[in-house]
C-alpha positions as CSV (number, residue, x, y, z in Angstrom):
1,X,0.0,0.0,0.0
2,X,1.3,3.9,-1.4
3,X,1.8,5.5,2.3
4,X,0.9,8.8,0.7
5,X,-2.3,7.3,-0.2
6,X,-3.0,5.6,3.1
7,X,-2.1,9.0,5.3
8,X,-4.1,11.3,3.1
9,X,-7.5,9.0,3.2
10,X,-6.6,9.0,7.1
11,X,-6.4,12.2,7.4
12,X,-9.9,13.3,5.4
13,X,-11.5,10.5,6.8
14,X,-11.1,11.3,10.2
15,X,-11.8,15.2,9.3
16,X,-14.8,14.0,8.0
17,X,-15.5,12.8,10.8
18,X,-15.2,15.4,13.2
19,X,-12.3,14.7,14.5
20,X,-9.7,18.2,15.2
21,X,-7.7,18.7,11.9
22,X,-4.7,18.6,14.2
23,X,-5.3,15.3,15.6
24,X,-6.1,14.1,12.2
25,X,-2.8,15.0,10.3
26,X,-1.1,13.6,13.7
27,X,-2.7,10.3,13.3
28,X,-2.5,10.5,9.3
29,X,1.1,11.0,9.6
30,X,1.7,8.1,12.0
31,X,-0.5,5.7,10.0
32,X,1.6,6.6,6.8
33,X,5.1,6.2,8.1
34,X,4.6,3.2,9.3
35,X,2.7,1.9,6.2
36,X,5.9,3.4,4.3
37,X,8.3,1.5,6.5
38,X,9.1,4.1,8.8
39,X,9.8,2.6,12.8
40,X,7.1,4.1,15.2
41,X,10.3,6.2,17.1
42,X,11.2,7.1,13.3
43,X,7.9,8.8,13.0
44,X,7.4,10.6,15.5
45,X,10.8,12.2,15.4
46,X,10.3,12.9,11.9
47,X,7.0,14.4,12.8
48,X,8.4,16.7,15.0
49,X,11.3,17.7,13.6
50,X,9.0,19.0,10.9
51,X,6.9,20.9,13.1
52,X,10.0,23.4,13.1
53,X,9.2,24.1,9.1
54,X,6.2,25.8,10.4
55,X,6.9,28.0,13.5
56,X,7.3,31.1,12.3
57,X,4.1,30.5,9.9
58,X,2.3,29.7,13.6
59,X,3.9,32.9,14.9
60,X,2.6,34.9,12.4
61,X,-0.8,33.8,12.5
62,X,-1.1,34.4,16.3
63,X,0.1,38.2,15.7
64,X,-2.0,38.8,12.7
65,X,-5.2,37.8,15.3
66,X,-3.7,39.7,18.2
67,X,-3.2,42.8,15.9
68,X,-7.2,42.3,14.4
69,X,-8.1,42.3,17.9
70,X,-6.6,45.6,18.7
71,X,-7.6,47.3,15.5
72,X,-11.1,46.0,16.8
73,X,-11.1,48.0,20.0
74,X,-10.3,51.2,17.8
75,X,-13.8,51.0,16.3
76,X,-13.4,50.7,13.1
77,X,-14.7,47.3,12.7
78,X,-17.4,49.4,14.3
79,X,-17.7,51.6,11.5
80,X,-17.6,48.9,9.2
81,X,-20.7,47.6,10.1
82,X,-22.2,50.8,10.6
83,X,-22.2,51.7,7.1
84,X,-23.0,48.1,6.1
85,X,-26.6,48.7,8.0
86,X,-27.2,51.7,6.5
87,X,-26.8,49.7,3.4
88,X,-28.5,47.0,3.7
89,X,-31.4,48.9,5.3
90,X,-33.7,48.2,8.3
91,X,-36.5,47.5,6.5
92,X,-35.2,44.8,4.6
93,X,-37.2,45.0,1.1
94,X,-36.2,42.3,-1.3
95,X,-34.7,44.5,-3.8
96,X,-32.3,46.2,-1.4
97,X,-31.6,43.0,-0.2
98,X,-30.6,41.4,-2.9
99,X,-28.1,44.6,-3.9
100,X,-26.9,44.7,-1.1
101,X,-25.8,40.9,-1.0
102,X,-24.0,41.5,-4.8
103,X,-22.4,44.3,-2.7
104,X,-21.0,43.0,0.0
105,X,-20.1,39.7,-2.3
106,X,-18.3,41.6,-4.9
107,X,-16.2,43.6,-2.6
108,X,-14.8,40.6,-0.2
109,X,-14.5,38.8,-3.7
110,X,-12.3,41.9,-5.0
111,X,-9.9,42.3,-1.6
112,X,-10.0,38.8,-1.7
113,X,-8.4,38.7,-5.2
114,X,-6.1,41.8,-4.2
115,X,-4.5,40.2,-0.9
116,X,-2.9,38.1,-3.8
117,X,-1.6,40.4,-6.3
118,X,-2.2,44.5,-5.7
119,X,-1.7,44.4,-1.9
120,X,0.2,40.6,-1.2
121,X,-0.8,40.0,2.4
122,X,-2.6,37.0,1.7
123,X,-5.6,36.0,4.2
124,X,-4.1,38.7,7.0
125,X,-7.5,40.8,6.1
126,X,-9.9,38.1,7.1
127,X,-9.4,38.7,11.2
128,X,-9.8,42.1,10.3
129,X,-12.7,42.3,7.7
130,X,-15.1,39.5,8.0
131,X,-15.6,39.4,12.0
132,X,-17.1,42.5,11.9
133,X,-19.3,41.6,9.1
134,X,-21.1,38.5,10.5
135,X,-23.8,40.7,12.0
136,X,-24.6,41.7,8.3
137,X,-24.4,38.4,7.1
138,X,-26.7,37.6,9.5
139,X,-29.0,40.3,8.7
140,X,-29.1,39.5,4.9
141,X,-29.1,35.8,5.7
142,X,-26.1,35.1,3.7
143,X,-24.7,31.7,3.5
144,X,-21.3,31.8,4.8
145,X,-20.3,28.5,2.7
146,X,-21.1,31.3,-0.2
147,X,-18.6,33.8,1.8
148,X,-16.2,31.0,2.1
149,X,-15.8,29.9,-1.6
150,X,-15.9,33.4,-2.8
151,X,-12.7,34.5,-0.7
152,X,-11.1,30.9,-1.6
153,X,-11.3,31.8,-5.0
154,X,-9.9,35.3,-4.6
155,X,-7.2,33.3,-2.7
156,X,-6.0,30.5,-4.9
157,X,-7.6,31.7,-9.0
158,X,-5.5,35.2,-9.2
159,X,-1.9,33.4,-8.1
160,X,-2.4,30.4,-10.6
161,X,-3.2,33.2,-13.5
162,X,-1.4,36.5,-12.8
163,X,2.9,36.8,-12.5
164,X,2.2,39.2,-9.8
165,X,2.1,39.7,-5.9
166,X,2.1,35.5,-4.6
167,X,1.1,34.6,-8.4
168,X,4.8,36.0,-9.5
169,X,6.5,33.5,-6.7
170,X,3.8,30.3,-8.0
171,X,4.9,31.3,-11.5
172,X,9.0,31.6,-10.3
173,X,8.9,28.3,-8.7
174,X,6.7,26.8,-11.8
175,X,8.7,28.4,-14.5
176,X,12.1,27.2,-12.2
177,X,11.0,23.3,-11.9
178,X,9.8,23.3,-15.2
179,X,12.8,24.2,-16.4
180,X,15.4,22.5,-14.5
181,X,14.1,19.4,-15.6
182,X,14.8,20.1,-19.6
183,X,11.8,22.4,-20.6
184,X,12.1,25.9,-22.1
185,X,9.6,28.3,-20.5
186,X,9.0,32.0,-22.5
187,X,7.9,34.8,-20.9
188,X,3.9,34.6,-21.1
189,X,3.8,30.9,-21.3
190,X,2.6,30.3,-17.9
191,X,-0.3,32.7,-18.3
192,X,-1.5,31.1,-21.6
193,X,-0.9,27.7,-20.2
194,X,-3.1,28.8,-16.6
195,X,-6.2,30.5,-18.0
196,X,-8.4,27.3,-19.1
197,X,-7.7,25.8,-15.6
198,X,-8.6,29.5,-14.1
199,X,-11.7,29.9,-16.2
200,X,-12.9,26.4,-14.3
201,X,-12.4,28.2,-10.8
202,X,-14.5,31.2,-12.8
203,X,-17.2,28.5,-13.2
204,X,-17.0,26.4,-9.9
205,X,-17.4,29.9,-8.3
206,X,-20.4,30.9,-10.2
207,X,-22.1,27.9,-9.7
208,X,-21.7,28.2,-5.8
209,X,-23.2,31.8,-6.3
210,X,-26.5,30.9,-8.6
211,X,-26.9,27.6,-7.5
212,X,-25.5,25.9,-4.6
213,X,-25.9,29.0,-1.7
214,X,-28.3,31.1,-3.6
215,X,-31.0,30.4,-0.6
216,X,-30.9,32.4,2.8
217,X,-29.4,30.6,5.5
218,X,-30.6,31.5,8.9
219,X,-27.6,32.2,11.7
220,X,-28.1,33.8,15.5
221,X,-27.1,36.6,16.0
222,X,-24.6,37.2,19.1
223,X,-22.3,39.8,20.3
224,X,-18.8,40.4,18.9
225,X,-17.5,43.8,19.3
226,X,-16.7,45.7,22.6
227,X,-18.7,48.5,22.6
228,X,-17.7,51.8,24.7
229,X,-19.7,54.8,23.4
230,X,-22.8,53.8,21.6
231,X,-24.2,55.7,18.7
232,X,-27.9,55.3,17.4
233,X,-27.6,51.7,15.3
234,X,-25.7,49.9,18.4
235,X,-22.1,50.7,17.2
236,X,-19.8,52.5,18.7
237,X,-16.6,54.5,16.6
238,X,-14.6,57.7,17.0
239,X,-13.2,59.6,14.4
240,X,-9.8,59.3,16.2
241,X,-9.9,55.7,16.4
242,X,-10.6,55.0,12.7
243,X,-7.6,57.3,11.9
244,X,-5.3,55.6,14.6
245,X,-6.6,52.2,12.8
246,X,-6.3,53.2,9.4
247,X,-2.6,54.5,10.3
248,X,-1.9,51.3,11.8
249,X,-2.7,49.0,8.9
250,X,-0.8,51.2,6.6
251,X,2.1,51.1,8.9
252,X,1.6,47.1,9.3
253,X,1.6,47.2,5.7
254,X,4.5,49.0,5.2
255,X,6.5,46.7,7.3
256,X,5.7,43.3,6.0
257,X,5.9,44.1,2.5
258,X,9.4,45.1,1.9
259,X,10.5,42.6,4.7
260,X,8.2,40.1,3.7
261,X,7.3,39.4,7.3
262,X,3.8,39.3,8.8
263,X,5.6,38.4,12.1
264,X,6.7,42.2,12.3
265,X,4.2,44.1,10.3
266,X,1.9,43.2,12.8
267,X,3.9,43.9,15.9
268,X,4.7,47.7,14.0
269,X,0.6,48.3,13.7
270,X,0.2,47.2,17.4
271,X,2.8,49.0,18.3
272,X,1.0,51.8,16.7
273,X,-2.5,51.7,18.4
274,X,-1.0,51.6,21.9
275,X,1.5,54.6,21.7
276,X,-1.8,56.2,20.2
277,X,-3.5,55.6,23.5
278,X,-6.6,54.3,21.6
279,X,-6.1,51.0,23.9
280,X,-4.6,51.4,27.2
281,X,-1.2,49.4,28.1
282,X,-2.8,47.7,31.3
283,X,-5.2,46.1,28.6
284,X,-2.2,45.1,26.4
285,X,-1.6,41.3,27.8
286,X,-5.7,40.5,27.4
287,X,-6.0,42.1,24.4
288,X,-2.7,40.2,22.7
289,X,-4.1,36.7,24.3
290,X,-7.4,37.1,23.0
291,X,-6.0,37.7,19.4
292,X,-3.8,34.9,19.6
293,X,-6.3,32.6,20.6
294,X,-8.4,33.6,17.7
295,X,-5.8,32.2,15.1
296,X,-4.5,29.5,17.4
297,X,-6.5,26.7,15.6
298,X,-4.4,27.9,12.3
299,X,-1.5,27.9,13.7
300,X,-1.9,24.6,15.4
301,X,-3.1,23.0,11.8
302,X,-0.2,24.3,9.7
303,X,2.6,23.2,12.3
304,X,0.9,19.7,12.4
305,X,0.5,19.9,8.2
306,X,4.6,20.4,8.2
307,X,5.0,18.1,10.8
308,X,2.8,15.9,8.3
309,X,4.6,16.6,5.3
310,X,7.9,15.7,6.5
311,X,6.9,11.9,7.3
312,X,5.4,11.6,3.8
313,X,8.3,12.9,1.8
314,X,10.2,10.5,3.9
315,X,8.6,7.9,3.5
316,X,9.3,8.5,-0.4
317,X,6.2,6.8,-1.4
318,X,5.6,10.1,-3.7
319,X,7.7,9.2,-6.1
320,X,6.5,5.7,-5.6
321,X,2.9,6.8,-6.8
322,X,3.9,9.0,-9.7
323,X,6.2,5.5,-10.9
324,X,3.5,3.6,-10.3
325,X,0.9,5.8,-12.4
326,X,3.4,5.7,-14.9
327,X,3.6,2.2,-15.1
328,X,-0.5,1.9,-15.1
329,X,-0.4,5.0,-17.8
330,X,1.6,3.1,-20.6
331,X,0.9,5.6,-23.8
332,X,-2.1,6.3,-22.8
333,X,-2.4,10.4,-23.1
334,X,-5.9,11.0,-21.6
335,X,-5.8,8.4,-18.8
336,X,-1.9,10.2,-18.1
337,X,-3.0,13.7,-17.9
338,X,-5.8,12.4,-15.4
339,X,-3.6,10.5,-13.3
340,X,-1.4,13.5,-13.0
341,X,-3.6,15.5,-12.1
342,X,-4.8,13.3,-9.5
343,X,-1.7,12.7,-7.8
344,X,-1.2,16.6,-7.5
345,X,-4.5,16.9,-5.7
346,X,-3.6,14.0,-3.4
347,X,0.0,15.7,-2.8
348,X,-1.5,19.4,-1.9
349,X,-4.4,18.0,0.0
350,X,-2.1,16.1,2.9
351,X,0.8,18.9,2.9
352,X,-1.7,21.7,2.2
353,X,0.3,24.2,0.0
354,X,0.4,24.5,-3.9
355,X,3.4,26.3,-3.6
356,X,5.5,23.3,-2.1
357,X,3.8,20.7,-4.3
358,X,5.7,21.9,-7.5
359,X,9.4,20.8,-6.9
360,X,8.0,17.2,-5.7
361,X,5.9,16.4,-8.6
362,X,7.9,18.4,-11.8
363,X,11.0,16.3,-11.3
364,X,8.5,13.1,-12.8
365,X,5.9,15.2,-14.6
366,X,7.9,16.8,-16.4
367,X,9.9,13.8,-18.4
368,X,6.4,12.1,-18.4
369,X,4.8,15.1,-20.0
370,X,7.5,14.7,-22.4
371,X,7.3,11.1,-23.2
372,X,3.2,11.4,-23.8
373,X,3.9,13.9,-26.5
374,X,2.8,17.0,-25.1
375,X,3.2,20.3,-25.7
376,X,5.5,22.9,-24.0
377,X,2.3,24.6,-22.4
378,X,0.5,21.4,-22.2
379,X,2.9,20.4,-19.5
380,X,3.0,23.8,-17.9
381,X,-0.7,23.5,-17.9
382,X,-0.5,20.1,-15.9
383,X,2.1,20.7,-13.3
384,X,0.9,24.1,-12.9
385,X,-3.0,22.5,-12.2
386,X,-1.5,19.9,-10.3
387,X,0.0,22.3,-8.4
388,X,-2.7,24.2,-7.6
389,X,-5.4,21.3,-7.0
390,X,-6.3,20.8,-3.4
391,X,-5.4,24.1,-2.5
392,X,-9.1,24.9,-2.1
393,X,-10.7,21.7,-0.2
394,X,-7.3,20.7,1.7
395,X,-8.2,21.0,5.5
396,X,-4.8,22.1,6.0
397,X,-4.1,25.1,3.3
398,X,-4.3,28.5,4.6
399,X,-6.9,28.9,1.7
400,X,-9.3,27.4,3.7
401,X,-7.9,28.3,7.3
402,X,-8.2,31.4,6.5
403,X,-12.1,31.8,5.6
404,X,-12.9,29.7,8.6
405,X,-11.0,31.7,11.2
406,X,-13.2,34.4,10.2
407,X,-16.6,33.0,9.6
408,X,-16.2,30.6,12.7
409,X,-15.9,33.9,15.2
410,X,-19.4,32.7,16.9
411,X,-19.0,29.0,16.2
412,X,-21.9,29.3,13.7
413,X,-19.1,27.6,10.8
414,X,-17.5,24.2,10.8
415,X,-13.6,24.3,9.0
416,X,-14.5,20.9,7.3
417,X,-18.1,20.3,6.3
418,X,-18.5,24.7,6.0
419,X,-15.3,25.2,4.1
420,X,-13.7,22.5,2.9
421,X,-16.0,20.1,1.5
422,X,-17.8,23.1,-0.3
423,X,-14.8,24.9,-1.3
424,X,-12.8,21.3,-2.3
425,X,-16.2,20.2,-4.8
426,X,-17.1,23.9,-6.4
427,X,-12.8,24.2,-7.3
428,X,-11.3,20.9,-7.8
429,X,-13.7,19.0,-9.5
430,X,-13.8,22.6,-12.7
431,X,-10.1,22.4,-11.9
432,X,-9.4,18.5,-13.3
433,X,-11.5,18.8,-16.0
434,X,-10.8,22.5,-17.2
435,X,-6.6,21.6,-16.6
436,X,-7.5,18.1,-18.6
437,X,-9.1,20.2,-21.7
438,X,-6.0,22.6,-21.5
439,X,-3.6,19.8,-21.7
440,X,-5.2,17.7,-24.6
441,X,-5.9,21.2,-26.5
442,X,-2.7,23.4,-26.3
């Protein structure tokens, strides 16, 4: 038995059933080292010395909650909603209902898509913009599996099509294993290669707006913001704290940008709202400990999905299942473009990142590409699909951590059967057969 095989169906399995994510990479991992001949003592050492690939990830994560939880207690979360109500409307007619959910749709769609390429901080806006927004959701009766697969698909779709923000460094490491193994990539290829596969995230996506969560979903409403000074609708702002708050993201964003570390753009825009005086020092160790217990569940998941990663490429039982598919492939073009595309969705669902998946599966692909007789950007087309498969759906991708650690605020949204499962059917399944056309066509 393929030990990549057996720890990945562990892992779902158990996530299925509602057992913690964290437990169920631990156990997956265990399972699969063993099945791949690793001793138990092996294992576990393994295990933990990759939980080390993922501490400053964890780190980062806790800081980016603590600093949403400070820019909360400046109001503007506050304000946020405010002007969200006034939108939406207290009298709830079904025209201005319906506007208003395009609304608020399109825009988390469109910062969604931006934290990728325009303004690269990836899913650090979640803490701070969706939180607030769950008392509109509410309101409008939005269903947050809707809210999850729209910002999944403004988290994964604009890296795998556009050479900028994260989609340059997916494109650098494609174009980089592509080409190390023997296969000349021009300057545009990648694009031309990405947009049939992108086009199927365009339809999974619509389909989960028209069809799947088009019907109001009923949530209760409960109390998330710290109110000091109450206005007319409930909320309570000051001018001075939105300033001090919109300082302090530009400030956080300032810093991590240039040195590419949420670890300390996060500690500048803290660092910001206390010397303000917005939030009082004697409130700093609460207000830090309540943030980082907001993203501690992500952190937790991505340390055990390193920790998880590490046993399976040890067992090297990945390179076992690529020779094996090759061996059950023969000539055959179609079933070999399918089988390739499997394996990459099997690789990125137990180690949770497309961007790592790429230098373990081109070193195989890329030769078996070669060998089926396809194209240049028909092989771009695979790896780079492969790649990108289980990104969306993978309980352990940031791509789905993220959404959750926003819509799960009021435990109203489950991580697997909320995000997950709805976000790994709407974008994987368009995502096979869009990157299967692309490969037989170009």
């Amino acid at each position: 038995m393929n030990a990549v095989l057996v720890a990945v169906a562990v892992m779902l399995v158990l996530s299925l059933l509602r057992i913690n994510v964290v437990f169920s990479l631990a156990i997956g991992a265990l399972i699969g080292g063993l099945v791949g001949g690793i001793s138990l003592t092996d294992t576990v050492n393994i295990y933990t010395e990759g939980l080390g690939n993922s501490a400053s990830v964890a780190l980062s994560y806790g800081l980016l909650g603590a600093f949403a939880v400070v820019i909360s207690r400046t109001g503007l979360p506050n304000a946020v909603v405010a002007v969200a109500l006034k939108i939406v409307g207290r009298e709830g007619d079904t025209k201005r209902k319906v506007l208003s959910k395009v609304l608020i749709l399109l825009i988390i769609l469109i910062i969604s898509c931006f934290s990728q390429n325009v303004i690269p901080v990836h899913i650090a806006f979640i803490p701070l913009l969706i939180p607030p927004l769950l008392t509109v959701f509410n309101q409008l009766e939005i269903d947050r599996r809707l809210v999850a697969t729209v910002i999944t698909f403004g988290l994964v779709t604009p890296y795998m099509l556009l050479p900028a923000g994260f989609g340059k460094i997916y494109h650098d490491i494609l174009a980089t294993n592509v080409q190390e193994n023997g296969l000349v990539v021009h300057d545009g290829d990648i694009v031309k290669a990405m947009a049939l596969p992108a086009l199927g995230m365009v339809i999974g996506l619509l389909v989960a707006v028209f069809i799947s969560y088009r019907k109001p979903r009923v949530y209760k409403d409960s109390k998330l913001t710290v109110n000091e000074e109450t206005s007319d609708n409930g909320l309570s702002y000051t001018r001075k704290g939105i300033i001090i708050s919109l300082i302090a993201i530009f400030v956080a964003l300032a810093v991590q940008i240039p040195l590419d570390s949420m670890i300390f753009g996060s500690l500048a825009g803290i660092i910001v709202v206390y010397l303000s005086g917005v939030v009082k020092w004697n409130e700093a160790d609460t207000v830090l400990t309540d943030g980082m217990r907001m993203m501690a569940f992500i952190g937790f998941v991505m340390l055990s999905a390193s920790g998880f990663a590490k046993v399976i490429q040890e067992t090297g039982d990945v390179e076992t299942l690529v020779q094996g598919s090759v061996n059950l492939i023969g000539g055959n073009q179609v079933l070999g473009i399918l089988l390739m595309l499997v394996i990459g969705l099997l690789v990125t669902m137990g180690i949770g990142s497309s961007f790592s998946t790429i230098p373990i599966i081109a070193t195989i692909f890329v030769p078996l590409c070669l060998e089926l007789g396809l194209s240049p950007l028909a092989t771009i087309s695979v790896i780079g699909t492969a790649g990108a498969l289980g990104d969306a759906g993978s309980p352990a991708s940031d791509s789905t951590l993220g959404p959750t650690s926003g819509l799960s605020v009021d435990r109203q949204h489950n991580h697997i059967w909320d995000t997950c499962v709805p976000t790994f059917l709407h974008y994987n399944i368009p995502l096979i057969i869009f990157g299967w056309i692309a490969a037989l066509v170009l």
